[in-house]
C-alpha positions in Angstrom: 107.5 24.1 89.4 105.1 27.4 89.1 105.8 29.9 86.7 104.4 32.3 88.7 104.9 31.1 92.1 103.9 34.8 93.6 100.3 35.0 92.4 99.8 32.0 94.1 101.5 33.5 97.2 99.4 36.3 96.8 96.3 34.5 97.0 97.0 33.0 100.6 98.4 36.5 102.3 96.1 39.0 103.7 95.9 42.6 104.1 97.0 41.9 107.7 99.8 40.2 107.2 101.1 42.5 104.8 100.5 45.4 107.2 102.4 43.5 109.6 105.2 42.5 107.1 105.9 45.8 106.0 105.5 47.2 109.8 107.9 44.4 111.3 110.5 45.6 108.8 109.9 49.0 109.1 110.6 48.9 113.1 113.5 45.9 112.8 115.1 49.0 110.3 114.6 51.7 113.2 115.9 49.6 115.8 118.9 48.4 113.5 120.0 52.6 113.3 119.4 52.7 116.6 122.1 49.9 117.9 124.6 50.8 115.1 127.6 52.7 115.9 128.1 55.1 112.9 130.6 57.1 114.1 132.8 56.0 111.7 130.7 57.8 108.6 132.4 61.1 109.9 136.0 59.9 108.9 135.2 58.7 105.7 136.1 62.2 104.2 138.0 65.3 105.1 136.2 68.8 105.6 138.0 70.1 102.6 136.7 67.8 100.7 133.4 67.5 102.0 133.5 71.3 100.7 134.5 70.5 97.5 132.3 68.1 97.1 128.8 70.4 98.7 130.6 73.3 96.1 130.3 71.3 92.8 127.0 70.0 93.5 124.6 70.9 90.4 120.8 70.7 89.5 121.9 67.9 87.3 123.1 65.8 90.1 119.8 67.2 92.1 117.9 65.9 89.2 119.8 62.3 89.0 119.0 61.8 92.9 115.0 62.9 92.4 115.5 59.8 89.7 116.7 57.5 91.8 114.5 57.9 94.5 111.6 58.0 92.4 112.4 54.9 91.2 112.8 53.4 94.1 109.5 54.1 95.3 108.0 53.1 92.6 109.7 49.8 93.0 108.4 49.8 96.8 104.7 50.5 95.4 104.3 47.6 92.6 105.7 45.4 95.2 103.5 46.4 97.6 100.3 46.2 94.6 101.3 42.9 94.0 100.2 41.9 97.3 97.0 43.8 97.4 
């Protein structure tokens, strides 16, 4: 067994097929929202307490959401170097 069994899966992918990889799943994710009935996200809380929820939003939270994000990216972007 490799070690490192994706360097040697780097070596036999492409540019191309990375483009397409990442492409594929970024219209399969599309077309997934697209045929999903999400009505139901509308009943998951009540309008008073969507309120209170939108009211005691902070920076802090703000900040903690930038965070996550951030790191998801980042995440999405060493993946991707890997490969390149």
């Amino acid at each position: 067994m490799e070690i490192f069994s994706i360097t040697s899966f780097t070596k036999e992918i492409s540019r191309i097929d990375l483009i397409g990889i990442l492409v594929g799943h970024l219209v399969f994710a599309i077309a997934l929202t697209q045929i999903l009935d999400w009505k139901w996200l509308k009943n998951l809380m009540s309008e008073e307490d969507k309120l209170k929820m939108l009211n005691s939003y902070t920076w802090k939270d703000l900040l903690v959401d930038g965070a996550i994000v951030a790191v998801v990216i980042g995440i999405i972007f060493l993946i991707v170097s890997i490969f390149l």
